[in-house]
Structure formats: structure tokens, C-alpha cells
N, CA and C of each residue as an Amber inpcrd file, in Angstrom:
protein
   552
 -10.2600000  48.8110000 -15.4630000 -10.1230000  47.3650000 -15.4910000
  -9.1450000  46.8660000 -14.4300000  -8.1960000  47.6000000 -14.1810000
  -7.2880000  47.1190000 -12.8380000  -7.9320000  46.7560000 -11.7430000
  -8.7280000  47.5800000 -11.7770000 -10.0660000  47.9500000 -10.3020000
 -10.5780000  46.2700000 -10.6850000 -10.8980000  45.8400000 -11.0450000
 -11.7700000  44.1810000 -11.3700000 -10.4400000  43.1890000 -11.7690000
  -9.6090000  43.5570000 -11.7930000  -7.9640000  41.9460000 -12.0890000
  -7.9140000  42.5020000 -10.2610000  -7.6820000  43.5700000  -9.6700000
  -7.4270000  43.2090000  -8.4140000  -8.8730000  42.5220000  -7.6620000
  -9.6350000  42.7830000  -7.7580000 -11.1110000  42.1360000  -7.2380000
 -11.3090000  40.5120000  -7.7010000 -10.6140000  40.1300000  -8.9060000
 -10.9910000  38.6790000  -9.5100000  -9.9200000  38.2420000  -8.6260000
  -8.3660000  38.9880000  -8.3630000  -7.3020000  38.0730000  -7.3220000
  -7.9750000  38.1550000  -5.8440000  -8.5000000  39.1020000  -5.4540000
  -9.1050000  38.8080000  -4.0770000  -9.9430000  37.5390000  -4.5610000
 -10.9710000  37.7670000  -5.1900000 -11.9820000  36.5020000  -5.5330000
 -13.6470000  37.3340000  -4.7150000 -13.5780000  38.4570000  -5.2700000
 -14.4890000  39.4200000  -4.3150000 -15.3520000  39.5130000  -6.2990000
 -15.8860000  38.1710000  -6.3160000 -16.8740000  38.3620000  -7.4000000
 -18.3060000  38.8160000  -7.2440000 -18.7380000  39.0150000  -6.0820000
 -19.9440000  39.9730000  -6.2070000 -19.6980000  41.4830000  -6.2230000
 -18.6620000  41.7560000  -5.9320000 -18.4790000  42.8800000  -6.0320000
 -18.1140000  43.1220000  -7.8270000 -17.5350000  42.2300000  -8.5850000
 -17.0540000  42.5800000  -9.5970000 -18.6670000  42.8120000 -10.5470000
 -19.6560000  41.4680000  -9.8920000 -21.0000000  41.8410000 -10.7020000
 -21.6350000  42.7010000 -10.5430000 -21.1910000  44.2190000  -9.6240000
 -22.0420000  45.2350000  -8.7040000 -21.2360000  45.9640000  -9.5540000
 -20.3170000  46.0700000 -10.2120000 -19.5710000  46.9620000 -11.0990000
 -19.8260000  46.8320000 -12.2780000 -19.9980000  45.4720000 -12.8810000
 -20.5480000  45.5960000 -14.2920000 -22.1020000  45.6660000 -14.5450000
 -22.5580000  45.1970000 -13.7140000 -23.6970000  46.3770000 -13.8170000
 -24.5420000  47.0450000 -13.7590000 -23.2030000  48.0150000 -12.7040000
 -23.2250000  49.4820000 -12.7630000 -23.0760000  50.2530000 -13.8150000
 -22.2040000  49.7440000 -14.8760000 -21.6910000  50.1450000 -15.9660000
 -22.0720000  49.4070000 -17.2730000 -22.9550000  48.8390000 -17.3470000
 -23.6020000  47.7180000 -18.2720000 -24.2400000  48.6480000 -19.2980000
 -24.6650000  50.0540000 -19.2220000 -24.8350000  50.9570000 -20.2530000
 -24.1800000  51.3850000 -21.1660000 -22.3530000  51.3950000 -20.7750000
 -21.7300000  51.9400000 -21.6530000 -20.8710000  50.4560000 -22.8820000
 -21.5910000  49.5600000 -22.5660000 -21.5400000  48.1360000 -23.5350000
 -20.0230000  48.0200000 -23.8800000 -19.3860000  48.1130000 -22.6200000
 -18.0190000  47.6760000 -22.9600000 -17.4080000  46.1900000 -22.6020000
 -17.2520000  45.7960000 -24.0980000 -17.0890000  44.1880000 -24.1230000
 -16.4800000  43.4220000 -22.8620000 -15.0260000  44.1010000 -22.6910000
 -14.2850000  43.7170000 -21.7400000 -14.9640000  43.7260000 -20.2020000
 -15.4830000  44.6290000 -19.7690000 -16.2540000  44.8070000 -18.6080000
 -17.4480000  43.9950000 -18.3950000 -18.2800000  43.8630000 -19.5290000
 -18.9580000  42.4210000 -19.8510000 -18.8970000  41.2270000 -19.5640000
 -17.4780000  41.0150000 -19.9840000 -16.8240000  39.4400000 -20.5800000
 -16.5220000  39.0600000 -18.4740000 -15.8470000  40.5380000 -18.0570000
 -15.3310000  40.5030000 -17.0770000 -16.2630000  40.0090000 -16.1360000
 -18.0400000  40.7590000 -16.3820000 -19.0220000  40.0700000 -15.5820000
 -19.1480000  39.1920000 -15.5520000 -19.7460000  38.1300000 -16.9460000
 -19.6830000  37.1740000 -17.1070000 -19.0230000  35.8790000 -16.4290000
 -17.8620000  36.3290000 -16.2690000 -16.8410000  35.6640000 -15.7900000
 -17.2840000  35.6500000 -14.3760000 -16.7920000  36.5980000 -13.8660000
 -17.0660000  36.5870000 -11.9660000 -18.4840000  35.8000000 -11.7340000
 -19.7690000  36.0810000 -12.6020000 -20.6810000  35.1000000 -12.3350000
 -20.8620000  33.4760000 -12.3010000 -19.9630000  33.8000000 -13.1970000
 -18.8960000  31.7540000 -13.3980000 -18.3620000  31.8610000 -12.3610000
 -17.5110000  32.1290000 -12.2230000 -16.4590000  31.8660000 -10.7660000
 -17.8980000  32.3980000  -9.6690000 -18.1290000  33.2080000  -9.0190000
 -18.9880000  32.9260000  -8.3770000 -20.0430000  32.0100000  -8.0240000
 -20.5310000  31.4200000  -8.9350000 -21.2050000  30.4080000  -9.3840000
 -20.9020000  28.8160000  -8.2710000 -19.3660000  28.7680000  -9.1690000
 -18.5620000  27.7080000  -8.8270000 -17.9910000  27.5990000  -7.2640000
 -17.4750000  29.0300000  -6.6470000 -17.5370000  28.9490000  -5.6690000
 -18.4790000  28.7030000  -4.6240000 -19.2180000  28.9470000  -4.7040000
 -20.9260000  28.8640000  -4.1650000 -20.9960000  28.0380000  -3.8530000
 -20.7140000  27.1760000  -5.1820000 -21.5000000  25.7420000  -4.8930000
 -20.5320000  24.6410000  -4.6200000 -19.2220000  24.9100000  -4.7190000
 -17.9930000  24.5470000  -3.7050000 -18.0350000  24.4920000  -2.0590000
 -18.8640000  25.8140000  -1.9210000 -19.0130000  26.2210000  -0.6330000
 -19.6460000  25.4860000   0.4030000 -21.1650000  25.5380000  -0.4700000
 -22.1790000  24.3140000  -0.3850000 -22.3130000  23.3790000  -0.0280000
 -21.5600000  22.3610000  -0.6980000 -21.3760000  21.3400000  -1.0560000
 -20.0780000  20.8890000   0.1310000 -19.2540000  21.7030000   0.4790000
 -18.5020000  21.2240000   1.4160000 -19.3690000  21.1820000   3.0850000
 -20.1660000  22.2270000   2.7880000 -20.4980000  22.2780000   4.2460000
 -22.2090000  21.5990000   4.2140000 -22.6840000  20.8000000   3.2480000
 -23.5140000  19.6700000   2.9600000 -22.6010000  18.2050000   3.4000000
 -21.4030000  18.3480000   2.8780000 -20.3310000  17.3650000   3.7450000
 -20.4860000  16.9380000   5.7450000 -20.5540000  18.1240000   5.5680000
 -20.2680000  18.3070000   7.7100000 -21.7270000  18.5700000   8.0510000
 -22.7160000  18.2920000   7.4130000 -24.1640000  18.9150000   7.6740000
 -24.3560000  16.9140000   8.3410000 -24.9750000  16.9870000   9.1160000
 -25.8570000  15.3960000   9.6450000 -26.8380000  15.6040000   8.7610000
 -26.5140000  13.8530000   7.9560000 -27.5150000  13.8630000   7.1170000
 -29.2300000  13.5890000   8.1380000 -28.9870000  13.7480000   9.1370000
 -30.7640000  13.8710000  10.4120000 -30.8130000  15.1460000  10.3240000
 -30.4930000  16.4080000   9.7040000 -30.5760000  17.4140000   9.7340000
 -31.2720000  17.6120000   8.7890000 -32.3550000  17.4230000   8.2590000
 -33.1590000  17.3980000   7.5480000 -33.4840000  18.8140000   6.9770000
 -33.9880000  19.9430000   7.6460000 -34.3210000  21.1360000   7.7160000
 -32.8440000  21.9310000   6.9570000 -31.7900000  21.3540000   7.1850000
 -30.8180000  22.2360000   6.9960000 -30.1800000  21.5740000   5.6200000
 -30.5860000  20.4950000   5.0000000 -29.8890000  19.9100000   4.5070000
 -31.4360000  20.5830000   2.9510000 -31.9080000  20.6410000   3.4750000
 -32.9860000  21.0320000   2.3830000 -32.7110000  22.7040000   2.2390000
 -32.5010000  23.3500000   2.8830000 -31.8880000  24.5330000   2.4560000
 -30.7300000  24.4380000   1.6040000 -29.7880000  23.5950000   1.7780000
 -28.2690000  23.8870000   1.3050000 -28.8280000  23.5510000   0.0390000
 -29.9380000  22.2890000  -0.7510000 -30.2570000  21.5930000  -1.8780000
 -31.3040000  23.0190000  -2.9670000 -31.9010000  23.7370000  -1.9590000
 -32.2460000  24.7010000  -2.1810000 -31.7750000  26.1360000  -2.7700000
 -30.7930000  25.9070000  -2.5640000 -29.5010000  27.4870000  -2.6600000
 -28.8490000  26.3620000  -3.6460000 -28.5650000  25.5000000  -3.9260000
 -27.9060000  24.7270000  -4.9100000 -28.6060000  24.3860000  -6.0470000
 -30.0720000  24.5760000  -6.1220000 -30.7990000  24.5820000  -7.2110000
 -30.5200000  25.6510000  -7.8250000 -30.5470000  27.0960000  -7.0220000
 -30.5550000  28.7710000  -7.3610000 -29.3730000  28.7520000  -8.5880000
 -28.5120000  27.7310000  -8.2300000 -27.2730000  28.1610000  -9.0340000
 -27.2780000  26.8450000 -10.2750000 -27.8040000  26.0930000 -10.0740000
 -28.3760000  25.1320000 -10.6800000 -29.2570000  24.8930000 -10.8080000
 -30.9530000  25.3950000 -11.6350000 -32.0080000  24.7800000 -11.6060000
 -32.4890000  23.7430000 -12.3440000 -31.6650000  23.2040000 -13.2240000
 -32.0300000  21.9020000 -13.8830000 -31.1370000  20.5010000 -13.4320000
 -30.1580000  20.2440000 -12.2640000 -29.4840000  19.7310000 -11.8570000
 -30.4280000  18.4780000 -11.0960000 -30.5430000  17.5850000 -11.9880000
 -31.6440000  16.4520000 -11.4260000 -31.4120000  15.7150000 -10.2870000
 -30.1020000  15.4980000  -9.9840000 -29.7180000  14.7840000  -8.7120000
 -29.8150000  16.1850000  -7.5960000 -29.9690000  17.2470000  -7.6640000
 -29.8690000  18.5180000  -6.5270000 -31.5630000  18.1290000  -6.5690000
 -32.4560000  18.2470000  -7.6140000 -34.0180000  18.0240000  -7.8900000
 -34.2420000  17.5600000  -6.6440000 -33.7060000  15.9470000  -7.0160000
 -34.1880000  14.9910000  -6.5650000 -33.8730000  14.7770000  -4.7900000
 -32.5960000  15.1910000  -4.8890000 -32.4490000  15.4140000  -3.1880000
 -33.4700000  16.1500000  -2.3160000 -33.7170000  17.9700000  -3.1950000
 -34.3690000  18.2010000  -2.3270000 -36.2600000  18.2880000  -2.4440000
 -36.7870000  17.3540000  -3.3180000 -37.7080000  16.4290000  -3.2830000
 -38.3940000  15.5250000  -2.3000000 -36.6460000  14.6560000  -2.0700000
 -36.3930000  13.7150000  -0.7070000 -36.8570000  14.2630000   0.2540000
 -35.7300000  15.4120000   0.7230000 -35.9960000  15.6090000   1.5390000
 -37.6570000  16.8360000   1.9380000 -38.0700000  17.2120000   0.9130000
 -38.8540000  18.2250000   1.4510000 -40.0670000  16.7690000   1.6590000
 -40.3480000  15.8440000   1.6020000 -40.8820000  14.7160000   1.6830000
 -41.1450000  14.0470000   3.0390000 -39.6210000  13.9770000   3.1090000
 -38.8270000  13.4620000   4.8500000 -39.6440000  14.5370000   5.9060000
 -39.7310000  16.3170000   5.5770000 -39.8350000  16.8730000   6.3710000
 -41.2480000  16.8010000   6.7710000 -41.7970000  16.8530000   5.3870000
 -43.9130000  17.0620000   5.0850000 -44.3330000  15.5090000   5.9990000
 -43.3370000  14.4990000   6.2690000 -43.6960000  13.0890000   7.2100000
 -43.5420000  13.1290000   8.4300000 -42.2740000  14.2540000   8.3370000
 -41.7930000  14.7900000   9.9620000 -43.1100000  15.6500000  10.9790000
 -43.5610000  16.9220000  10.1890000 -44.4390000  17.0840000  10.6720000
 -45.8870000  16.9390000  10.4320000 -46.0800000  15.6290000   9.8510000
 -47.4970000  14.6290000   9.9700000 -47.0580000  13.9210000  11.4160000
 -46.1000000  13.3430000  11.5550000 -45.8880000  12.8420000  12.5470000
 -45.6500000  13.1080000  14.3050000 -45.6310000  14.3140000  14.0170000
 -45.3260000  15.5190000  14.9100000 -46.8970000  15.9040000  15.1750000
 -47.8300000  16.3270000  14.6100000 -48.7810000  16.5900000  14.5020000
 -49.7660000  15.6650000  14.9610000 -49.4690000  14.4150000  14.4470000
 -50.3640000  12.8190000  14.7350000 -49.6870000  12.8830000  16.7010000
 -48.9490000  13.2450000  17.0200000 -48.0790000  12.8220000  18.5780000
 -48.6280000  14.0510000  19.1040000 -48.8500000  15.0640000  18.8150000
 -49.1320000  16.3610000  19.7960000 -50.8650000  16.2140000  19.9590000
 -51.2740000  15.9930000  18.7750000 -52.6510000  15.5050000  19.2780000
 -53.3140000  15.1870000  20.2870000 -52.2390000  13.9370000  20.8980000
 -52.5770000  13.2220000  21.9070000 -52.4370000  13.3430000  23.2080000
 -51.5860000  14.7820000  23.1300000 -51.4350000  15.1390000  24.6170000
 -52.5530000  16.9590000  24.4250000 -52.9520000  16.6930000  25.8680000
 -53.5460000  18.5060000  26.1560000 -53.0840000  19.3430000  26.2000000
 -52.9570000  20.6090000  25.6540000 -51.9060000  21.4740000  25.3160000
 -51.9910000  22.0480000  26.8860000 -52.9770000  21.8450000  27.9040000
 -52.5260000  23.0180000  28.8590000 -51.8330000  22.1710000  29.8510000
 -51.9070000  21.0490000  29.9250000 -51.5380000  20.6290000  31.4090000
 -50.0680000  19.0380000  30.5840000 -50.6070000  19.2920000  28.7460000
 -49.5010000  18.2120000  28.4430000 -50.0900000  16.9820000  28.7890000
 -51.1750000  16.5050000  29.4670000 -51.3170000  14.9360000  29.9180000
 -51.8960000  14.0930000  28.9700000 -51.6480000  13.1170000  28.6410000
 -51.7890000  12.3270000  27.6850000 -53.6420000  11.8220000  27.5920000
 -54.2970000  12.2840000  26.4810000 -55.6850000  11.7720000  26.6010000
 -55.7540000  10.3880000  27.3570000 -55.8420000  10.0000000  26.3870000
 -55.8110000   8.2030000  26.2220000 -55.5230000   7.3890000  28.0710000
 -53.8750000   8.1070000  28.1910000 -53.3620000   7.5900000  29.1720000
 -54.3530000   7.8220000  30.5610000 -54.5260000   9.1640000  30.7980000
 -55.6160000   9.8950000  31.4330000 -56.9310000   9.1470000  31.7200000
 -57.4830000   8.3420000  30.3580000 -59.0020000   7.6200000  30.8280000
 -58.3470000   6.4340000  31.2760000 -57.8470000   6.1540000  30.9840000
 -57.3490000   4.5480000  31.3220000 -56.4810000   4.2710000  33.1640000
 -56.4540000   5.2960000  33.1520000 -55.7690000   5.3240000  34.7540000
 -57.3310000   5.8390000  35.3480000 -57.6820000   6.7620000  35.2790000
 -59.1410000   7.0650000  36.0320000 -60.0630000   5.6750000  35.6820000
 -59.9050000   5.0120000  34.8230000 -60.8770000   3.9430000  34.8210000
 -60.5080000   2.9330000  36.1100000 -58.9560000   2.5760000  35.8420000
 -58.3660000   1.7550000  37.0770000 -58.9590000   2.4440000  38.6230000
 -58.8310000   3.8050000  38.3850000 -59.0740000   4.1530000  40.3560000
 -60.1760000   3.6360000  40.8770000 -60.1890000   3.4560000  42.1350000
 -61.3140000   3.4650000  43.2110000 -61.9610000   4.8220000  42.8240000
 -61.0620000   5.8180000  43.1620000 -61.6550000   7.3410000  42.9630000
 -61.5110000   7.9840000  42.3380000 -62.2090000   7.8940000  41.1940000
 -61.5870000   8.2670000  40.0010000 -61.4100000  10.2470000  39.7110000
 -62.6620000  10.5460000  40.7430000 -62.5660000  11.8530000  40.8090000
 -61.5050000  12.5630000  42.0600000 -61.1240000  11.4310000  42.1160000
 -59.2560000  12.6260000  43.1810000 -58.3210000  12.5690000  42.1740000
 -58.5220000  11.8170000  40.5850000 -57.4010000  12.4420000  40.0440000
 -56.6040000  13.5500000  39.9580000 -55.1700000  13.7520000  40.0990000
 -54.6480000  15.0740000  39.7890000 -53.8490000  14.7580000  39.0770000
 -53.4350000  15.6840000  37.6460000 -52.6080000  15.2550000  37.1720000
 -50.8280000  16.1070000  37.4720000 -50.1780000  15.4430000  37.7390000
 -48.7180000  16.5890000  38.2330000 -48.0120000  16.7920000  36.6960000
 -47.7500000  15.8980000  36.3590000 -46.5480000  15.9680000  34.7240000
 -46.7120000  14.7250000  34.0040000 -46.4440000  14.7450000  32.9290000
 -46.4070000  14.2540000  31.9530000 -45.5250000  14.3060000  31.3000000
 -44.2110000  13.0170000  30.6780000 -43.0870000  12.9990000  30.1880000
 -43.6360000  12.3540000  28.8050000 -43.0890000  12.6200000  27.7650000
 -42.7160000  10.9730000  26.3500000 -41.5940000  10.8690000  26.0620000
 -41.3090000   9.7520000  25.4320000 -39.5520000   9.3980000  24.2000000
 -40.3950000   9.1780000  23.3390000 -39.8260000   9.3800000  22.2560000
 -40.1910000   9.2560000  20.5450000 -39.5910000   8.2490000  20.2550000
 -40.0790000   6.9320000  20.2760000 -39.2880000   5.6470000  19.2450000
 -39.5800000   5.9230000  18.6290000 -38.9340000   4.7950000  17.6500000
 -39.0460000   4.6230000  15.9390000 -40.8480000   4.1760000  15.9250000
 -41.2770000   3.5930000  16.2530000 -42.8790000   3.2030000  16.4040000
 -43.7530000   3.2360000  17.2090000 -43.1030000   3.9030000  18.4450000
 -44.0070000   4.2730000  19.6220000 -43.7280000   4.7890000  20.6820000
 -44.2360000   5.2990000  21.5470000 -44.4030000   6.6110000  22.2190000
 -44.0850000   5.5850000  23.3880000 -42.9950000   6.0960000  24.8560000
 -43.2110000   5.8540000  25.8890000 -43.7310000   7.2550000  26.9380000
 -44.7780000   6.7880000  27.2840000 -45.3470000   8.3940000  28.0770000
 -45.3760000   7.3150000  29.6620000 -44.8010000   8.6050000  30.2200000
 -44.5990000   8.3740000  31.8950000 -45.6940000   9.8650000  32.3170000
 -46.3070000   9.8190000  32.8780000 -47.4340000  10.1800000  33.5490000
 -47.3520000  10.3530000  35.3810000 -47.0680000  11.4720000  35.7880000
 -47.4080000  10.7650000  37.2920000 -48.4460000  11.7990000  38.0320000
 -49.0160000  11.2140000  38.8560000 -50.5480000  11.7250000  39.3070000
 -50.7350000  11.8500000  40.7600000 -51.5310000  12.4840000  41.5750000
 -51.7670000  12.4470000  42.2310000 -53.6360000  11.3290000  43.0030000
 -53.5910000  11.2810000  43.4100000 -55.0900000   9.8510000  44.2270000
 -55.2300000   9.4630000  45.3070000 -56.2630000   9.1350000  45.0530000
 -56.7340000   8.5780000  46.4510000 -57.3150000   6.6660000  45.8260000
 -56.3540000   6.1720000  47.3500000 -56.6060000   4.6620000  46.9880000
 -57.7940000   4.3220000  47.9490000 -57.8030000   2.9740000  48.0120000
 -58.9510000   2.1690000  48.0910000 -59.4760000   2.3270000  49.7370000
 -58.5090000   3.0130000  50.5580000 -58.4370000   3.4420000  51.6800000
 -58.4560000   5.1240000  52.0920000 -58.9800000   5.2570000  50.9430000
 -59.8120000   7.0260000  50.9050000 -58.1020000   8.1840000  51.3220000
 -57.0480000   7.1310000  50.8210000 -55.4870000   7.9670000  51.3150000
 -55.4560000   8.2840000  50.4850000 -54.6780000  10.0950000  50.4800000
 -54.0140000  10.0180000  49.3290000 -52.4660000   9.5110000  48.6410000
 -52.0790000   9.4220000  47.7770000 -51.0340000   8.6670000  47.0580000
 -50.5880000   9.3880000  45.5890000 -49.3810000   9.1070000  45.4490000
 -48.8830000   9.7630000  44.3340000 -48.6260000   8.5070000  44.1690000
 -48.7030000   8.5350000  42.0680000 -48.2680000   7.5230000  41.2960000
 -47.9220000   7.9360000  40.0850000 -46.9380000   7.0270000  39.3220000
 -46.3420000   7.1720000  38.2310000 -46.7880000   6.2100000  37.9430000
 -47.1350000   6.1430000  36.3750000 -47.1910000   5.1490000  35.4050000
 -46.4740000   5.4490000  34.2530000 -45.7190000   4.3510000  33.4460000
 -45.1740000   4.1330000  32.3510000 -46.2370000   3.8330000  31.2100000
 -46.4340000   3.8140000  29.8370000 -47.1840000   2.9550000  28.7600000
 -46.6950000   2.9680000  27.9360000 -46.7910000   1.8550000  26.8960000
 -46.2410000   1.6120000  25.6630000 -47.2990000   2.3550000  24.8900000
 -47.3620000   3.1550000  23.7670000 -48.2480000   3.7710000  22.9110000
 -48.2500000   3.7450000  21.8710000 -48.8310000   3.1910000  20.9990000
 -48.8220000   3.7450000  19.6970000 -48.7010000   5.0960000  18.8580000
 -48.1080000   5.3450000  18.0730000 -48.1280000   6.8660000  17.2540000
 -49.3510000   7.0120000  17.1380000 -50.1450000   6.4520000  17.2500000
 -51.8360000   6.7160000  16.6860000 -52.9700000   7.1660000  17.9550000
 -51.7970000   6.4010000  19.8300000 -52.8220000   6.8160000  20.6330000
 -53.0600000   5.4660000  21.1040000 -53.1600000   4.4720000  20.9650000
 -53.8580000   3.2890000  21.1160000 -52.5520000   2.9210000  21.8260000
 -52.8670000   2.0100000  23.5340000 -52.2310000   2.4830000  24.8930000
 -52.0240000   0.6820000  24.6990000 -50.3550000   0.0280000  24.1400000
 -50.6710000  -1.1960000  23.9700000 -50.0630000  -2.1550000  25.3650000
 -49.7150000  -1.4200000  26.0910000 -49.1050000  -1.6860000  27.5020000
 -48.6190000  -0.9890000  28.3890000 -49.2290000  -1.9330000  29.8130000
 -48.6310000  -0.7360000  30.8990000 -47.1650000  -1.1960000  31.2020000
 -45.6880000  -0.3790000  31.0400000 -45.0410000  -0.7080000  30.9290000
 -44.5580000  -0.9860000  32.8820000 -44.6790000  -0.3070000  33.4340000
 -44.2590000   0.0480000  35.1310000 -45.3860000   1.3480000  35.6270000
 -45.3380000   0.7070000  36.9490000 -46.3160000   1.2920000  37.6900000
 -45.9850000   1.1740000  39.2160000 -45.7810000   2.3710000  39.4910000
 -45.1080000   3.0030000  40.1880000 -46.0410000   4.1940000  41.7490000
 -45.8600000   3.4830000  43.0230000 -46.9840000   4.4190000  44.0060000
 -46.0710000   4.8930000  45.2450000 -45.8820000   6.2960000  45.4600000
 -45.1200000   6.6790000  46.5680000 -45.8980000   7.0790000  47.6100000
């Protein structure tokens, strides 16, 4: 028993529950009581632990903040406000990537260029078949996509020309303005 009063003053309670039981056959109360215990205090520390560093976590950390609610259920599974947090958030995340999913759509995975943006500039050219496409940028607003696009063409004088275009976009794709337009 000395061996577990020095382990409860460290505060080395998994180790004290790796000892009782180890020894959980020979049904000695005290060594028991002693488990018991370190699983309380362990318990409590845990979720001390948790809970402080759910403190310093950005609540935009979505991914990480649903883990900590997660490991805080483990030690709590009927704790309705821990429930309900990570509910929230596994919610927040299942919208995160609908939304993620609805935006990648819209660009081509090999070259990245934006569908939408793509017909709507070849519709504008004289030549629509010297398109080239060079890169393709976006920002993620709160409601819509700015995609910068810049291309290579030929204008109305059979030259070629590089151009950038800006557009306002919808999350859905639907191209609701050309924001700047841009020919070097």
C-alpha cells in the first residue's frame, strides 16, 4: 500500500488503476477502495485537463473542439450540456463539409479552373478556341466565392493576350458578376 499513497502523492493514477487490477483477484478491500479512488481522481483530472485546454481551443476550431467534447463524454456519458455541444458541433462540421463539397464541385480537379467561369469567358472571346487556361485562384466569403481566373487568347486582332478576370459567385456556381477584368 505505500507503493499506491506514494503514486496517489505523485497523482500517477493510471498507474495506481494498472495495479489494482493487477491484483483485483486477491479482493483486497483497501486496494479496491484505493482503485476506486484513483479512477475518481483520474476522472476529475481529465476533465480539468480538458476543459482548460477547451478554454485556449478557438471556438472556429471546430474539428478540435469536437474531439475535446468527445473525450469528455468518455468520462461523462450522460452529461447533457457535453451531449449537446458535441451534437453542435458534429452538425457545424457535417455543414462544413457539404459546403466544401458544394465549392470543389465547381472547379476541375486537374487544371482547378472554374466550370461556370470557363464557359462564360469562352462565350465572351472572338476565339474562343485559343483559350488557355494558366491558374485559377478563390476566397471563401460568408456567401460567395471570389474566383480570379487568368488565361491565356487571342483577341479580335488574331494577337495573342493574357487576361485575368475576377467574378462574384455564388456557393451554388451561378456567376452573379464580373467583378474586374484585367488584359496584359
Amino acid at each position: 500500500m505505500k507503493k499506491i499513497k506514494d503514486k496517489f502523492a505523485k497523482k500517477e493514477y493510471q498507474s495506481i488503476i494498472g495495479l489494482s487490477n493487477n491484483y483485483a483477484s486477491i479482493h483486497d478491500k483497501e486496494l479496491i477502495e484505493a482503485g476506486e479512488l484513483a479512477k475518481k481522481r483520474y476522472k476529475e483530472f481529465q476533465t480539468k485537463k480538458l476543459l482548460a485546454y477547451l478554454k485556449s481551443t478557438s471556438p472556429k476550431n471546430k474539428r478540435e473542439s469536437q474531439k475535446i467534447y468527445t473525450l469528455l463524454l468518455q468520462f461523462h456519458p450522460k452529461n447533457r450540456v457535453y451531449q449537446k455541444k458535441l451534437a453542435f458541433y458534429n452538425d457545424e462540421i457535417k455543414e462544413e463539409r457539404r459546403r466544401e463539397k458544394e465549392i470543389n464541385e465547381q472547379f476541375n480537379p486537374w487544371d482547378d479552373s472554374h466550370y461556370n467561369l470557363e464557359q462564360s469567358i469562352k462565350k465572351t472571346m472572338t476565339h474562343p478556341e485559343s483559350y488557355q487556361h494558366i491558374y485559377t485562384r478563390y476566397s471563401e466569403k460568408k456567401d460567395h466565392l471570389l474566383v480570379t481566373t487568368t488565361y491565356h487568347g487571342k483577341n479580335r486582332l488574331n494577337k495573342p493576350i493574357k487576361s485575368t478576370i475576377t467574378a462574384k459567385i455564388t456557393l451554388y456556381g451561378k456567376i452573379e458578376k464580373i467583378v474586374s477584368q484585367s488584359y496584359d
